[in-house]
N, C-alpha and C positions, 0 to 999 in steps of 0.2 A: 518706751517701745521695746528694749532689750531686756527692760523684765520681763513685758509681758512674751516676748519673742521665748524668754529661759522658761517661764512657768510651763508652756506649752509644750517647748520640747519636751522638760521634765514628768509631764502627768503622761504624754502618748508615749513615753519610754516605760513609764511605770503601768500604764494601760496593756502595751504591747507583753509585756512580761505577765501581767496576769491573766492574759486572754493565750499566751503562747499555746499552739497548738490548733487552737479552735479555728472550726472552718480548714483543715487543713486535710480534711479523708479521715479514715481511719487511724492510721498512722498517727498523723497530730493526733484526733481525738483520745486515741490510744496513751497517748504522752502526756496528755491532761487529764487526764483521772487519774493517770499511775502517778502521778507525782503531787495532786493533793491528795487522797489517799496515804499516802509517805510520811505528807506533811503535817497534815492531822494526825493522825496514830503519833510521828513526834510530839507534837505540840501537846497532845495528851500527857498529864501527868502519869507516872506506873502504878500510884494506888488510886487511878481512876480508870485501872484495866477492869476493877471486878465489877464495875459500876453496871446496872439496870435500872431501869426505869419503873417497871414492876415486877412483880414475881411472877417466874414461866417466861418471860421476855427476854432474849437474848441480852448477855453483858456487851458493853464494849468489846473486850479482846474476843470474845465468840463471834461478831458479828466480824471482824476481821478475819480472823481462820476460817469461817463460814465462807468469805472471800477467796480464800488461798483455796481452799480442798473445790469447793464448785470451778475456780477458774481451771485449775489440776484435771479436776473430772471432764469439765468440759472439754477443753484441750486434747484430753485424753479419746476422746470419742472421734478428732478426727484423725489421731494418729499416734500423737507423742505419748507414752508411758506416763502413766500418774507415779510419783516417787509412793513407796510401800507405807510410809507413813502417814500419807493422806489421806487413806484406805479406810482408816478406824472410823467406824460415827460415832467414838467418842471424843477426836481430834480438839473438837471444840471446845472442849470441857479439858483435856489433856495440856493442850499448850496454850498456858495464860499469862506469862511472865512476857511483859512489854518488849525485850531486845528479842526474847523468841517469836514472837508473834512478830512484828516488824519483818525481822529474819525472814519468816515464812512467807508473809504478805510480799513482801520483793521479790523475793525466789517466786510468787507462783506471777508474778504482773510480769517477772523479766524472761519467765516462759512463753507468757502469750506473745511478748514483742517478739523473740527468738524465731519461737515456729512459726511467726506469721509470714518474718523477713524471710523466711529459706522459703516458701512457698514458691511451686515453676508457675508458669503460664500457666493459663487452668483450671490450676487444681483445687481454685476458690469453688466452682461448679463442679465440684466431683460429690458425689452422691455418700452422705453415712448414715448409719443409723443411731437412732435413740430413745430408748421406751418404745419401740416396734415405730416409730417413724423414721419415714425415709427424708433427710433434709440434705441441704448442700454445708458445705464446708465452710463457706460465706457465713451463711444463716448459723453456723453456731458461732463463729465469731461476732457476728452480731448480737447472738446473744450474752456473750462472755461481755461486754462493752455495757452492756441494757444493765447486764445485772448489777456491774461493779458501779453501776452511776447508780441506781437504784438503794445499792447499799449504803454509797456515798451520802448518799441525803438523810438516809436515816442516820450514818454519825455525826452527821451535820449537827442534826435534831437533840442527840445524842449531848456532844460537846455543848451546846449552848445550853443545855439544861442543865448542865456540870459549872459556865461560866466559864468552859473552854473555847476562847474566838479563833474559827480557821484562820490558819495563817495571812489565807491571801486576802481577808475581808478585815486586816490590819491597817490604818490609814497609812507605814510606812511602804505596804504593798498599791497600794493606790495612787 
């Protein structure tokens, strides 16, 4: 009975820890893509940054920066300053070396938490624009979240076809 009482503790400790965040708002949801995202881009090997799937199909490290510079833009649209370097559309082609691209990829996820957390009452339904639409401030953080799960899946896609396993789908994460 005290095995089976250990085994349980131990898998909904290791359950809890891979689900952390989920179901939790934004916020958590927020904390769970920025941190496998993180994870993956680690677990990647660095001469598995130039890697594509076919030609004209974004690499690895482009689909990461492609990450950084839209969460940057996006962000930027309802208020905070996109950094001058993220500016280029050639960013993604520019910076491809794994600690840089990481680098960036952290800098642009610990922006969105940053500006999210100082936001007053409010100012989620304050009206911006974008491409001549009028949306709320909400609605692009929603979409900054869509996008980076969206990406996520494709380096999912990405990794397994390399025989890179996400961290958290490791049976020591389980």
């Amino acid at each position: 009975m005290k095995t089976l009482l250990l085994l349980f503790v131990m898998c909904t400790t290791s359950l809890h820890a891979q689900m952390e965040g989920l179901w939790e708002g934004y916020d958590g949801e927020w904390a769970h893509v920025s941190k496998q995202l993180v994870e993956l881009a680690e677990a990647t090997p660095a001469d598995k940054f130039a890697w594509r799937p076919a030609p004209g199909v974004r690499s690895v490290s482009e689909v990461y920066m492609h990450i950084a510079q839209a969460n940057f833009y996006l962000l930027s649209v309802t208020g905070p300053t996109m950094p001058p370097e993220m500016m280029s559309d050639d960013v993604e082609k520019i910076v491809t070396k794994k600690a840089d691209v990481i680098a960036w990829l952290k800098r642009s996820l610990d922006a969105v938490r940053t500006a999210r957390a100082q936001l007053k009452p409010g100012e989620l339904q304050r009206k911006v624009k974008i491409e001549g639409k009028e949306v709320t401030v909400d609605g692009m953080y929603l979409r900054i979240i869509v996008h980076d799960n969206e990406h996520m899946g494709q380096e999912i896609a990405y990794a397994r076809m390399m025989g890179v396993v996400p961290p958290w789908s490791e049976p020591a994460h389980k």
